[in-house]
C-alpha positions as protocol buffer text, in pm:
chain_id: "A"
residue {
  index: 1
  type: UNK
  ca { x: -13980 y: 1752 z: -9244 }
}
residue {
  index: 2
  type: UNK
  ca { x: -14068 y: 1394 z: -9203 }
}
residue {
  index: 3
  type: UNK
  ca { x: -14441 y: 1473 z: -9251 }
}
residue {
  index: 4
  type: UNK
  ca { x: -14330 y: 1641 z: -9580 }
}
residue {
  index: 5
  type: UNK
  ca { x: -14120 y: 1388 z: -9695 }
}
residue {
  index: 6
  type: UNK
  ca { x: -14404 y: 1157 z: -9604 }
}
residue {
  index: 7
  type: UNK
  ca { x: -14693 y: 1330 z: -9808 }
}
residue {
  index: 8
  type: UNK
  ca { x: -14404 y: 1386 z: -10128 }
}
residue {
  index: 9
  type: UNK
  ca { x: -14363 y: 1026 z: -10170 }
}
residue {
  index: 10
  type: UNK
  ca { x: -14809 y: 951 z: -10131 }
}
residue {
  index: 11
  type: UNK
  ca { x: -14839 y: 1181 z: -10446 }
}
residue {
  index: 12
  type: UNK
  ca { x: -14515 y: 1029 z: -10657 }
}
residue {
  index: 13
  type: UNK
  ca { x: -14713 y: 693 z: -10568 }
}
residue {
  index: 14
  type: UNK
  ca { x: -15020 y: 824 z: -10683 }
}
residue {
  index: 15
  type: UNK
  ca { x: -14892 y: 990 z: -11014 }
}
residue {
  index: 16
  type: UNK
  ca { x: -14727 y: 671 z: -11063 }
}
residue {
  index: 17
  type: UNK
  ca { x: -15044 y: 470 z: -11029 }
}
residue {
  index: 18
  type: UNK
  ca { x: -15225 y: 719 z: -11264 }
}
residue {
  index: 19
  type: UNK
  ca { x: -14954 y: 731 z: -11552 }
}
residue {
  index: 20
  type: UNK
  ca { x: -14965 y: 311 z: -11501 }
}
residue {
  index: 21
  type: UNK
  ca { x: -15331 y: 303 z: -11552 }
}
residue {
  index: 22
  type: UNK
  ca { x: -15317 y: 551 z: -11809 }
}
residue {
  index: 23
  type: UNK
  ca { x: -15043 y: 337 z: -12021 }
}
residue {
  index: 24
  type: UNK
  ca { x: -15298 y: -5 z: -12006 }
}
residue {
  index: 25
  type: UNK
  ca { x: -15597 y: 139 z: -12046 }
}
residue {
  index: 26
  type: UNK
  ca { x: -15446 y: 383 z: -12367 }
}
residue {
  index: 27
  type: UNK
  ca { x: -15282 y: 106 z: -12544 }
}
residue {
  index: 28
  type: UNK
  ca { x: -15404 y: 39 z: -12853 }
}
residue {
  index: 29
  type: UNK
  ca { x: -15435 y: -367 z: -13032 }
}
residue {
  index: 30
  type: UNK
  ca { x: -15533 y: -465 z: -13362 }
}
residue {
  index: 31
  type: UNK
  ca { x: -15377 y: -148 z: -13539 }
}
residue {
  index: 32
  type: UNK
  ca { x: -15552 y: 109 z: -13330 }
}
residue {
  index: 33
  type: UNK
  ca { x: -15892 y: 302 z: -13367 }
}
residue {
  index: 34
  type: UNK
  ca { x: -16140 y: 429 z: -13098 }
}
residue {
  index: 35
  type: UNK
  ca { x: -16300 y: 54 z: -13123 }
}
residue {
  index: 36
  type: UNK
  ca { x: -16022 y: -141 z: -13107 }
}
residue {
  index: 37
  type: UNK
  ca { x: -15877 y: -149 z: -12730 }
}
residue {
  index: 38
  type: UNK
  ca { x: -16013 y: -478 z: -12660 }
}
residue {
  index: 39
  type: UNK
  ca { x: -16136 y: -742 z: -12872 }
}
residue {
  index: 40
  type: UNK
  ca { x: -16331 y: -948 z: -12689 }
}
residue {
  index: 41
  type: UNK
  ca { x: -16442 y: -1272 z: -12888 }
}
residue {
  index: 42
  type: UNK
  ca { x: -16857 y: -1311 z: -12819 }
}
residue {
  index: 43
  type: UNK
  ca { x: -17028 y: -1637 z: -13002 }
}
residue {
  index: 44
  type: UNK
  ca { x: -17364 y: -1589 z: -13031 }
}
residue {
  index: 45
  type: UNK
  ca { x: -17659 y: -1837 z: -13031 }
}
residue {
  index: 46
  type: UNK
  ca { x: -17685 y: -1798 z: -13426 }
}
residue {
  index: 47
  type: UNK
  ca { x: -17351 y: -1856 z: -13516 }
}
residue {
  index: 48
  type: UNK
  ca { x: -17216 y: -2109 z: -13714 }
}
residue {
  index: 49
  type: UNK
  ca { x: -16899 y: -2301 z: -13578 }
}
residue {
  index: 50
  type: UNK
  ca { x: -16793 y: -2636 z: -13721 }
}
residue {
  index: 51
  type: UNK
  ca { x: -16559 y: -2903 z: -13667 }
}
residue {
  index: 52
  type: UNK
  ca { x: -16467 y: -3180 z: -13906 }
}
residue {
  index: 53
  type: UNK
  ca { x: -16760 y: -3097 z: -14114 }
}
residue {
  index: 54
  type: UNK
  ca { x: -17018 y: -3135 z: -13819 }
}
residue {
  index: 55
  type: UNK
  ca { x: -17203 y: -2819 z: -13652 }
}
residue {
  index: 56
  type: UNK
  ca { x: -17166 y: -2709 z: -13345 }
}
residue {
  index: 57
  type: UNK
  ca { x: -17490 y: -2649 z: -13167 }
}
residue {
  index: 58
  type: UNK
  ca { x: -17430 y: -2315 z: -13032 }
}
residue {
  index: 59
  type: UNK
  ca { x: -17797 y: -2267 z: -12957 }
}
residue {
  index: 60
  type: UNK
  ca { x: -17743 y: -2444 z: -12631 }
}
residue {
  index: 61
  type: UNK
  ca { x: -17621 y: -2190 z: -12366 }
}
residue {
  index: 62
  type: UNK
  ca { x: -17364 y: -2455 z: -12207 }
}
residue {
  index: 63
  type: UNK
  ca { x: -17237 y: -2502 z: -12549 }
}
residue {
  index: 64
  type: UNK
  ca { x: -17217 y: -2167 z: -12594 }
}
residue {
  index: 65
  type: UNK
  ca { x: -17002 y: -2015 z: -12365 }
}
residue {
  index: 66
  type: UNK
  ca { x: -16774 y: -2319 z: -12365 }
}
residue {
  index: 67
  type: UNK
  ca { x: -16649 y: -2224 z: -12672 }
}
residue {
  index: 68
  type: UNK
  ca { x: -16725 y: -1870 z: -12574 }
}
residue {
  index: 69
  type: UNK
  ca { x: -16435 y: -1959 z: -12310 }
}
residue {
  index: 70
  type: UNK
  ca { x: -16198 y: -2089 z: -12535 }
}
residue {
  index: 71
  type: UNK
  ca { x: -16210 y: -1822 z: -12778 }
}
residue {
  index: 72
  type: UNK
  ca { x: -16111 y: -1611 z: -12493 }
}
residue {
  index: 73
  type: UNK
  ca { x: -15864 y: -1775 z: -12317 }
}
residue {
  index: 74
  type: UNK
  ca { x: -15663 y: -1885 z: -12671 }
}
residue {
  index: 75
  type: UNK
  ca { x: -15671 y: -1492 z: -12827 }
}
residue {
  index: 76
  type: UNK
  ca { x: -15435 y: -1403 z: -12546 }
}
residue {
  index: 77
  type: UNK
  ca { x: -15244 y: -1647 z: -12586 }
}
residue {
  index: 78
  type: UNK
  ca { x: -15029 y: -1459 z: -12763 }
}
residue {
  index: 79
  type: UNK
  ca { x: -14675 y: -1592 z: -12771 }
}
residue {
  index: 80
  type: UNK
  ca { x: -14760 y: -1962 z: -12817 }
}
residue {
  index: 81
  type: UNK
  ca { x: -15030 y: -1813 z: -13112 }
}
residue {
  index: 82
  type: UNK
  ca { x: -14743 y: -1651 z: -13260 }
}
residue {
  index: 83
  type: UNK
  ca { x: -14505 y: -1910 z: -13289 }
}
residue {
  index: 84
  type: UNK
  ca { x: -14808 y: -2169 z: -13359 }
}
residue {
  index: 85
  type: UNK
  ca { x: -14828 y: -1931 z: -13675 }
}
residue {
  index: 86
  type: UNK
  ca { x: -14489 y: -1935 z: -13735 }
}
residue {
  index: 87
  type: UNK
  ca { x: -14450 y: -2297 z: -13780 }
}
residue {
  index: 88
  type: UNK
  ca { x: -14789 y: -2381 z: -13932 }
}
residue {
  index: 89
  type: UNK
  ca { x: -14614 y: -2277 z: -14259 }
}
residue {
  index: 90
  type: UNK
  ca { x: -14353 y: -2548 z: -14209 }
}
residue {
  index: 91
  type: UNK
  ca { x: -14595 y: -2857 z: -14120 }
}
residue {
  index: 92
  type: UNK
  ca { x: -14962 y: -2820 z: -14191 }
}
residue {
  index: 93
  type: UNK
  ca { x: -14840 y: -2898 z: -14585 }
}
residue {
  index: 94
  type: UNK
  ca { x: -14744 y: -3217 z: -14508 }
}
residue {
  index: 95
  type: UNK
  ca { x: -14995 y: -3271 z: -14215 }
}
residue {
  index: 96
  type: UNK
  ca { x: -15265 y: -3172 z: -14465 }
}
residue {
  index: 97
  type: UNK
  ca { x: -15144 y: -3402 z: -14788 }
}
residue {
  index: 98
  type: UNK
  ca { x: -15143 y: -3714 z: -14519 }
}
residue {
  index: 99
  type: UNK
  ca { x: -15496 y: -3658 z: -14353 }
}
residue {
  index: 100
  type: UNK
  ca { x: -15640 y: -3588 z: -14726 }
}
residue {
  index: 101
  type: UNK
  ca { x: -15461 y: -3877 z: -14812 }
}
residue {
  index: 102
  type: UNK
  ca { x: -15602 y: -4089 z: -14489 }
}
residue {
  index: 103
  type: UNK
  ca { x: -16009 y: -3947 z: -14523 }
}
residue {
  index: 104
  type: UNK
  ca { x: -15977 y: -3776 z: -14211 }
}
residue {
  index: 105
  type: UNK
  ca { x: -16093 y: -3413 z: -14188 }
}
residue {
  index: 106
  type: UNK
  ca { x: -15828 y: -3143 z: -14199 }
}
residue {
  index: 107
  type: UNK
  ca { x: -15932 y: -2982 z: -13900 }
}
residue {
  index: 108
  type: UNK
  ca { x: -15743 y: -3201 z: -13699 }
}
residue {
  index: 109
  type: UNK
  ca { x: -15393 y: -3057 z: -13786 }
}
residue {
  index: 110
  type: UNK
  ca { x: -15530 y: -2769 z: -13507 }
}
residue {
  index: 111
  type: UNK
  ca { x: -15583 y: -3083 z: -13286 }
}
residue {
  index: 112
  type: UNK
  ca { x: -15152 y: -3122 z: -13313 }
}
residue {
  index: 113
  type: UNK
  ca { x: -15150 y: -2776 z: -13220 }
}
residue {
  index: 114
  type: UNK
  ca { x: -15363 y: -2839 z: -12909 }
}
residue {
  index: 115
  type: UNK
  ca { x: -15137 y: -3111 z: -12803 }
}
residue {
  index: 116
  type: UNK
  ca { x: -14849 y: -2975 z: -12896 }
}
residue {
  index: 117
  type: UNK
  ca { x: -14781 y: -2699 z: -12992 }
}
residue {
  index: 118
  type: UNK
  ca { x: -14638 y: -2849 z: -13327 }
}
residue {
  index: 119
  type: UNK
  ca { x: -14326 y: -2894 z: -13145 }
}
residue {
  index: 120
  type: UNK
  ca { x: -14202 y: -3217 z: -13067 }
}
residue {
  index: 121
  type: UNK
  ca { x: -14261 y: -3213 z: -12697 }
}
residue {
  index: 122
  type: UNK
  ca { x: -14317 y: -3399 z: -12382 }
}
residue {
  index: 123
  type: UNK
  ca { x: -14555 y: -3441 z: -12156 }
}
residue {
  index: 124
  type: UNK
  ca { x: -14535 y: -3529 z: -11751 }
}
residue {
  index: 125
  type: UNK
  ca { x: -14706 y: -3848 z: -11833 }
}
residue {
  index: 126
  type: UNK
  ca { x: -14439 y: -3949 z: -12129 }
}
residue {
  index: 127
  type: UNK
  ca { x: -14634 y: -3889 z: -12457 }
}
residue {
  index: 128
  type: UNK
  ca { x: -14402 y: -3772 z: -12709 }
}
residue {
  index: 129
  type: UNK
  ca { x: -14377 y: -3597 z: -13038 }
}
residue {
  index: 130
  type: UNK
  ca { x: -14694 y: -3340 z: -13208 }
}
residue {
  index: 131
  type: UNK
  ca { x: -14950 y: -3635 z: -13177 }
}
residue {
  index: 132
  type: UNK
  ca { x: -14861 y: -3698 z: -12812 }
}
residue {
  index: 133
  type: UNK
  ca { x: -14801 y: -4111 z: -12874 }
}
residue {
  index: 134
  type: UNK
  ca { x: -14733 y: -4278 z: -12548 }
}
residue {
  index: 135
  type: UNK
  ca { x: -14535 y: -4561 z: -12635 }
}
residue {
  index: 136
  type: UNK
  ca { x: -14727 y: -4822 z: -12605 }
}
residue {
  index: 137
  type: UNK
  ca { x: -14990 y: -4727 z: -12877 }
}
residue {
  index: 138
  type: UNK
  ca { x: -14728 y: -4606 z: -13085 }
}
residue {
  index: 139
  type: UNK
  ca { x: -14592 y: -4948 z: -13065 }
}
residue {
  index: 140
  type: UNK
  ca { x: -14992 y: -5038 z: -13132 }
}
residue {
  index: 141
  type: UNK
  ca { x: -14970 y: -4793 z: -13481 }
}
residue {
  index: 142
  type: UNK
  ca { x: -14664 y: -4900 z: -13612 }
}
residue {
  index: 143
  type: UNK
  ca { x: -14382 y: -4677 z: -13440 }
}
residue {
  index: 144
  type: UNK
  ca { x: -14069 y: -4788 z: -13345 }
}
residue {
  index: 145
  type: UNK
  ca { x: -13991 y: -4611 z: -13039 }
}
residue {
  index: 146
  type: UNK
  ca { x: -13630 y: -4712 z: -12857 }
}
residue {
  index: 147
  type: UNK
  ca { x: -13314 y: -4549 z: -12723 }
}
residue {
  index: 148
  type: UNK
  ca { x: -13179 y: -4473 z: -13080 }
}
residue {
  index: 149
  type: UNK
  ca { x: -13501 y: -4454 z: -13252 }
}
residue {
  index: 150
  type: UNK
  ca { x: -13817 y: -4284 z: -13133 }
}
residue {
  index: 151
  type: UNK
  ca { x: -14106 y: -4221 z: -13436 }
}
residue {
  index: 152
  type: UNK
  ca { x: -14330 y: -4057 z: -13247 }
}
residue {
  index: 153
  type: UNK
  ca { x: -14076 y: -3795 z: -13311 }
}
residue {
  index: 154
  type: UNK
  ca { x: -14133 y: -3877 z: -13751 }
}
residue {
  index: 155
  type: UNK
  ca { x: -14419 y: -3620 z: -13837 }
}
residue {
  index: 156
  type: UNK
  ca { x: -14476 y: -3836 z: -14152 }
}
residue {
  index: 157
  type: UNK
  ca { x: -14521 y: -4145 z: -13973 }
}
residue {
  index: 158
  type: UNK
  ca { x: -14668 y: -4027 z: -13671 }
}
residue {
  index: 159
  type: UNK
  ca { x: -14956 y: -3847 z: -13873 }
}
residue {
  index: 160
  type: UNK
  ca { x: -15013 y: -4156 z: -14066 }
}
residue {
  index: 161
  type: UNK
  ca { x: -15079 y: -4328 z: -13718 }
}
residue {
  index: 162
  type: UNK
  ca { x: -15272 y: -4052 z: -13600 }
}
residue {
  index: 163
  type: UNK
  ca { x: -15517 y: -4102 z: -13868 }
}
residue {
  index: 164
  type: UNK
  ca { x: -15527 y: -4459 z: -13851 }
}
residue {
  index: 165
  type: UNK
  ca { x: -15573 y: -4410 z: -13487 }
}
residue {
  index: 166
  type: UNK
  ca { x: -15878 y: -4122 z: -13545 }
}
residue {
  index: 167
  type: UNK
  ca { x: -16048 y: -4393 z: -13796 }
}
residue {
  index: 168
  type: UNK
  ca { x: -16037 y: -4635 z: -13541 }
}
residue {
  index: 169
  type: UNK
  ca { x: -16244 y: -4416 z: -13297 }
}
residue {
  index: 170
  type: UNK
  ca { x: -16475 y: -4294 z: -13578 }
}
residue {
  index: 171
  type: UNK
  ca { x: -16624 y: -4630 z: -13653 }
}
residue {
  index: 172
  type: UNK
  ca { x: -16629 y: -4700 z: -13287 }
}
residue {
  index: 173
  type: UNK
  ca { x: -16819 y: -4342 z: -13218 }
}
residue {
  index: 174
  type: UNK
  ca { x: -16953 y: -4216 z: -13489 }
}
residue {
  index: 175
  type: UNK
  ca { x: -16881 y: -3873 z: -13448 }
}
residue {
  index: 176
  type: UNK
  ca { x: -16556 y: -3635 z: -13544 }
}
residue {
  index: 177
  type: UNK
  ca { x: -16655 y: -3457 z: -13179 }
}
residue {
  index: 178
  type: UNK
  ca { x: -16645 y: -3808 z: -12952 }
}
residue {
  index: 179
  type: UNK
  ca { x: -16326 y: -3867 z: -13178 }
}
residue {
  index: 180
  type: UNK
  ca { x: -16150 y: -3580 z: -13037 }
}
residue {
  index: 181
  type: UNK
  ca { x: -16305 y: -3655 z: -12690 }
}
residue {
  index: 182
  type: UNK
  ca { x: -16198 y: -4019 z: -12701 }
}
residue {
  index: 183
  type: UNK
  ca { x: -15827 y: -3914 z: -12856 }
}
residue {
  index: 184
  type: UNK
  ca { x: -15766 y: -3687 z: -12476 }
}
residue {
  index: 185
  type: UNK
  ca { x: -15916 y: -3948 z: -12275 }
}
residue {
  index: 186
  type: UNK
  ca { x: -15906 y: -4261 z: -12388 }
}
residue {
  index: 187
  type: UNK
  ca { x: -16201 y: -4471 z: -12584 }
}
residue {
  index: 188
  type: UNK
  ca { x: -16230 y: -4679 z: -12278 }
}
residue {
  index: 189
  type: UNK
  ca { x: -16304 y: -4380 z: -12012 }
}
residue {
  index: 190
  type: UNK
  ca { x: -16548 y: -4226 z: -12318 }
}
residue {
  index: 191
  type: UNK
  ca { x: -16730 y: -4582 z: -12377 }
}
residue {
  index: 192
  type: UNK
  ca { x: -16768 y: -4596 z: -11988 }
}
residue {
  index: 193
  type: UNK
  ca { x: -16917 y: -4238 z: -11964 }
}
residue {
  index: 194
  type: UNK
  ca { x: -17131 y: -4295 z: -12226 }
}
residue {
  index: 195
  type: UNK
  ca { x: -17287 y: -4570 z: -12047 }
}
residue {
  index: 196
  type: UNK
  ca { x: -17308 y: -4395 z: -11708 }
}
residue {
  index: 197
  type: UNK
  ca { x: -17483 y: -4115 z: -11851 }
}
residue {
  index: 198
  type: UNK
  ca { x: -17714 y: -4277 z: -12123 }
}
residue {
  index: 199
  type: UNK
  ca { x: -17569 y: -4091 z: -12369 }
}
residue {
  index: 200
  type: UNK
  ca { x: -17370 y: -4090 z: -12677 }
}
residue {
  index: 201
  type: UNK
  ca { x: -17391 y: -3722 z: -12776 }
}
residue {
  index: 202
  type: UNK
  ca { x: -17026 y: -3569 z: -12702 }
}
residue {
  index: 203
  type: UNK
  ca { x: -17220 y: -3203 z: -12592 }
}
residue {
  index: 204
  type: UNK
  ca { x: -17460 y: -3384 z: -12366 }
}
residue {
  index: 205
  type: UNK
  ca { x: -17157 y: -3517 z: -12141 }
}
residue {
  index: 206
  type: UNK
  ca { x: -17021 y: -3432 z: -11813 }
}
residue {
  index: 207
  type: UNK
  ca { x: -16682 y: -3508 z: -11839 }
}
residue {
  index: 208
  type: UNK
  ca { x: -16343 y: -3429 z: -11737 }
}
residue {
  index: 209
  type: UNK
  ca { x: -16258 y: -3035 z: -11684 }
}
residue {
  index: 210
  type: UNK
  ca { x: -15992 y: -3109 z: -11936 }
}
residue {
  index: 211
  type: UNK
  ca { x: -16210 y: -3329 z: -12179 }
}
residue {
  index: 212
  type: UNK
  ca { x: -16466 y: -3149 z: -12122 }
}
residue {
  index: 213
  type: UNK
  ca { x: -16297 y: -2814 z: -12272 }
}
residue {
  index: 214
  type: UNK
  ca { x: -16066 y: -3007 z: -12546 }
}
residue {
  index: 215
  type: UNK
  ca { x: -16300 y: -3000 z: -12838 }
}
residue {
  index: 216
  type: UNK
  ca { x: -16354 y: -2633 z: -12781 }
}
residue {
  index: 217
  type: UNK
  ca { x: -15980 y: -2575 z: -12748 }
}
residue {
  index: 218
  type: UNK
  ca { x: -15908 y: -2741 z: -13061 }
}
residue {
  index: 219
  type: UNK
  ca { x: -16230 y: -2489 z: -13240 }
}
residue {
  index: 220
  type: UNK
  ca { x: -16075 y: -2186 z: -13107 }
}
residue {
  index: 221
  type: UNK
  ca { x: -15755 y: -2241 z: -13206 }
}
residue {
  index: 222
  type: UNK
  ca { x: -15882 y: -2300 z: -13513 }
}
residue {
  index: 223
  type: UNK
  ca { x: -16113 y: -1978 z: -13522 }
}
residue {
  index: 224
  type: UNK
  ca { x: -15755 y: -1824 z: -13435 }
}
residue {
  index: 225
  type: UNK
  ca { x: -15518 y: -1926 z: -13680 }
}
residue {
  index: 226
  type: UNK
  ca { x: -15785 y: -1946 z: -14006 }
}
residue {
  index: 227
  type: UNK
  ca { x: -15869 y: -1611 z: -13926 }
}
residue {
  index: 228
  type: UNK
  ca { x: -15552 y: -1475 z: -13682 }
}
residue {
  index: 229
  type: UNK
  ca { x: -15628 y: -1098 z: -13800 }
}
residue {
  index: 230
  type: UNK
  ca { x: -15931 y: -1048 z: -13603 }
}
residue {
  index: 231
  type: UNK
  ca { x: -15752 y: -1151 z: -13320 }
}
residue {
  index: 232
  type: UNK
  ca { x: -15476 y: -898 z: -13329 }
}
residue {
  index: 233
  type: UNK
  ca { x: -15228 y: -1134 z: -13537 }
}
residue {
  index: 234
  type: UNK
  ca { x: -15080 y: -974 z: -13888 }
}
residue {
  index: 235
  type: UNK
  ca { x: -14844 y: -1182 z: -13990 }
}
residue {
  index: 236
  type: UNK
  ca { x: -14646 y: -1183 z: -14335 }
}
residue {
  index: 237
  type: UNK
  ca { x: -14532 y: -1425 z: -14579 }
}
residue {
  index: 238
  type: UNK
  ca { x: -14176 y: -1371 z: -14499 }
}
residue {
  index: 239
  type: UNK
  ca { x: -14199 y: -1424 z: -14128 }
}
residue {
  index: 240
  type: UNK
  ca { x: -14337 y: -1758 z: -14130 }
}
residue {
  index: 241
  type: UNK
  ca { x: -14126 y: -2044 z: -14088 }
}
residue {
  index: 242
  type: UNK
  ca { x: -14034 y: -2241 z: -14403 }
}
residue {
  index: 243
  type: UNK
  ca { x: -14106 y: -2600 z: -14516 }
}
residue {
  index: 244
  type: UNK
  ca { x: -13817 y: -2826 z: -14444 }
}
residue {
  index: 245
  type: UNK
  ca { x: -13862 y: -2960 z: -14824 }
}
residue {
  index: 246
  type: UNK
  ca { x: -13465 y: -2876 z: -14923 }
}
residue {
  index: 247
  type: UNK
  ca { x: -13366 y: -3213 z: -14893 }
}
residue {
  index: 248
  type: UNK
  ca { x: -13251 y: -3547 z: -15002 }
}
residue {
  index: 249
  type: UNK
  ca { x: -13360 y: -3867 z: -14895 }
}
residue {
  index: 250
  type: UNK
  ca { x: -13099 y: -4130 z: -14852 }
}
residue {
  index: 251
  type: UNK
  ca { x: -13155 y: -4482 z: -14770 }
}
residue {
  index: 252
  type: UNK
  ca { x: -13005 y: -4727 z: -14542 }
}
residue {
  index: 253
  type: UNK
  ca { x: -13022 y: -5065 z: -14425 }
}
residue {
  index: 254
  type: UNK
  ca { x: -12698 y: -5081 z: -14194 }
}
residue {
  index: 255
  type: UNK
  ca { x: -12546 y: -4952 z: -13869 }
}
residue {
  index: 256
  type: UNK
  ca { x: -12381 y: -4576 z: -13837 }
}
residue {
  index: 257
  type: UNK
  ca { x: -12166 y: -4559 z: -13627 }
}
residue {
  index: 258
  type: UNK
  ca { x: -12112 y: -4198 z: -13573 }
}
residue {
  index: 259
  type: UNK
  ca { x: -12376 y: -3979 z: -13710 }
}
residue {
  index: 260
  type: UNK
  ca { x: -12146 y: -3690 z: -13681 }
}
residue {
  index: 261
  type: UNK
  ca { x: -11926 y: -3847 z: -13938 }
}
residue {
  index: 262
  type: UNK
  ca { x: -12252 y: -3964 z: -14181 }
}
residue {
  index: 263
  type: UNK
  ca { x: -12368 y: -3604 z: -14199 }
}
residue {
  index: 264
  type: UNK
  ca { x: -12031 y: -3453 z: -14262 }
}
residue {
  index: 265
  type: UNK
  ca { x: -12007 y: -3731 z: -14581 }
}
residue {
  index: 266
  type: UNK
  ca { x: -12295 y: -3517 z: -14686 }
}
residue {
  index: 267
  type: UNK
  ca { x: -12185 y: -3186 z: -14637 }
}
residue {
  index: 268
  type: UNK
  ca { x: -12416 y: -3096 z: -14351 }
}
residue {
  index: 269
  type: UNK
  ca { x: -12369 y: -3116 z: -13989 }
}
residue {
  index: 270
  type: UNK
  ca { x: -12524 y: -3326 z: -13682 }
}
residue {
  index: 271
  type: UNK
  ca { x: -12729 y: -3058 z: -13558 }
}
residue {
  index: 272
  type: UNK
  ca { x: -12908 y: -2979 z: -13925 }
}
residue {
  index: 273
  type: UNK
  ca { x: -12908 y: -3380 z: -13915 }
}
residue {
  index: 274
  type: UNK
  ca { x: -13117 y: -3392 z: -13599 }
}
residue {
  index: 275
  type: UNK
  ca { x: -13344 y: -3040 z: -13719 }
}
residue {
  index: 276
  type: UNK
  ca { x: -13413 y: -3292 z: -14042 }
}
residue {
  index: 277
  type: UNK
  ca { x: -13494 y: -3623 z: -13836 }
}
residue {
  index: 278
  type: UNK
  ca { x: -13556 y: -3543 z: -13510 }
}
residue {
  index: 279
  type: UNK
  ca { x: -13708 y: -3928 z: -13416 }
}
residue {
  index: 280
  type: UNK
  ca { x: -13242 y: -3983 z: -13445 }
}
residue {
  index: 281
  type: UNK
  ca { x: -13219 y: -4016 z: -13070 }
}
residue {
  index: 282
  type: UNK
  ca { x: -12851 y: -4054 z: -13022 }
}
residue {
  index: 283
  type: UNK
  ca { x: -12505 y: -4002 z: -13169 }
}
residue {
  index: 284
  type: UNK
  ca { x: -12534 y: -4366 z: -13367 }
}
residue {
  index: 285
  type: UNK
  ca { x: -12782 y: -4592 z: -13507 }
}
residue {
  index: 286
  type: UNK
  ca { x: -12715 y: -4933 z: -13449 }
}
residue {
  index: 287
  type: UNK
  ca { x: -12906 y: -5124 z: -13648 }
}
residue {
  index: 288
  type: UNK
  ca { x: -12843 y: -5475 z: -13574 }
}
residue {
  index: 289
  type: UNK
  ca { x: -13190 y: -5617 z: -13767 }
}
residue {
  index: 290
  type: UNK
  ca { x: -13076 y: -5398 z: -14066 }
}
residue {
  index: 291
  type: UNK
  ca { x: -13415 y: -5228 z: -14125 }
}
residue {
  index: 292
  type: UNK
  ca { x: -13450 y: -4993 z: -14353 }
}
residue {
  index: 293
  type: UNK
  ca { x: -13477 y: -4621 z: -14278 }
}
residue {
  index: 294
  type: UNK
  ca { x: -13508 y: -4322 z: -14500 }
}
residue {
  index: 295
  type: UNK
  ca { x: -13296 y: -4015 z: -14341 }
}
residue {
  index: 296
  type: UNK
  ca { x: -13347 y: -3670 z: -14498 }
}
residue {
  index: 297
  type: UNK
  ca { x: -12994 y: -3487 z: -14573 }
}
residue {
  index: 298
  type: UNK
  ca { x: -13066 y: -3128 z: -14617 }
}
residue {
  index: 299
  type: UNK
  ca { x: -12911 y: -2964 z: -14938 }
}
């Protein structure tokens, strides 16, 4: 009986382990189709990648299947992908308008995503907001940053620094590529690199695991999102997040003392408040040198 019992529950397991194997390997992406189980991004040594108007030189093996790697780690990234979708609708417009507007090349919106996530996050080492200020080069660029105030958090004003920021490292190394490299590791650590290694080619440097694979990061996710239906993303209009451009801007010069009350003088709420100027960082805004602040008031 035991032996029976035994040799029942060996062949549930292995029916189990056949129907599991069955389900992965039998599920269709990308629509369906005989070809379409897997689709594995491949970059070969003729193709044409580019990034901020340069070329990448994927004739060089290394180069290669660096961004070979990217591609492949960043098309299963699925759920940040979608949602990185989702919101590009709401803030590339306005990204885009203010790097046009600045001369820097509009591939580095998919650098925000890189850091990011276009969400206002984070990081373990304090950088904040979708340019990833820490708060002492915001300070450098412009941004107020405080208990009441943080505009990191202002995607108009924290783009604006991010470009002047990007121009800065542009004169100082030439390239849209050492740019990028420079922006995740500092100009310093790049500078003193460069010199170590005798070079100033970005693709020629042994840096950082993380530096080393951020410029190729930042090309696959934009390989992804320009062209997100060859990787299994179909997407419509109507699920993309809107543009937060249903609003009014109102100025002022003094202190609120209860935000809570100032939105509901406007018909709105503090929560839509915050979802409209997320660099508010608390329930008042003191104001004591009167500056002048622009606060959008959704309609």
């Amino acid at each position: 009986m035991k032996n029976s019992v035994k040799y029942y529950l060996v062949a549930l397991a292995a029916i189990a382990s056949v129907a599991i194997f069955t389900s992965y390997t039998e599920t269709p992406v990308n629509g369906g189709g005989p070809e379409a189980y897997f689709n594995i991004p491949h970059v070969g040594p003729t193709d044409e990648y580019w990034f901020a108007g340069e070329r990448i030189p994927v004739e060089n093996f290394d180069v290669r299947e660096r961004l070979e790697r990217e591609l492949i780690v960043n098309s299963y990234r699925h759920s940040h992908t979608i949602l990185n979708l989702k919101n590009s609708a709401r803030f590339f417009p306005v990204m885009e308008k203010i790097l046009k507007e600045n001369g820097v090349p509009d591939d580095f919106k998919y650098m925000a995503v890189a850091e990011s996530d276009l969400r206002n996050a984070t990081s373990s080492s304090g950088a904040k907001g979708i340019w990833q200020f820490m708060e002492g080069t915001a300070g450098e660029y412009g941004l107020e940053v405080g208990k009441e105030v943080d505009e990191r958090l202002h995607l108009e004003k924290s783009t604006r620094a991010a470009c002047q920021y990007l121009k800065k490292y542009k004169e100082r190394f030439g390239t849209w590529a050492s740019v990028a490299a420079a922006y995740n590791m500092g100009a310093y650590g790049l500078s003193k690199e460069m010199e170590n290694q005798k070079s100033t080619n970005f693709y020629d440097l042994n840096l950082s695991d993380e530096t080393n694979r951020y410029l190729f990061r930042v090309v696959a996710i934009k390989q992804v999102m320009e062209h997100p239906e060859k990787f299994g993303f179909d997407l419509h209009d109507e699920q993309m997040y809107p543009p937060l451009d249903d609003f009014a801007l109102v100025t002022v010069d003094t202190s609120i003392a209860s935000l809570g009350d100032f939105a509901q003088q406007f018909g709105t709420s503090y929560r839509m408040l915050k979802i409209y100027n997320p660099w508010l960082r608390d329930y008042k805004l003191t104001n004591t040198k009167r500056k002048v602040y622009d606060l959008k008031i959704p309609k």
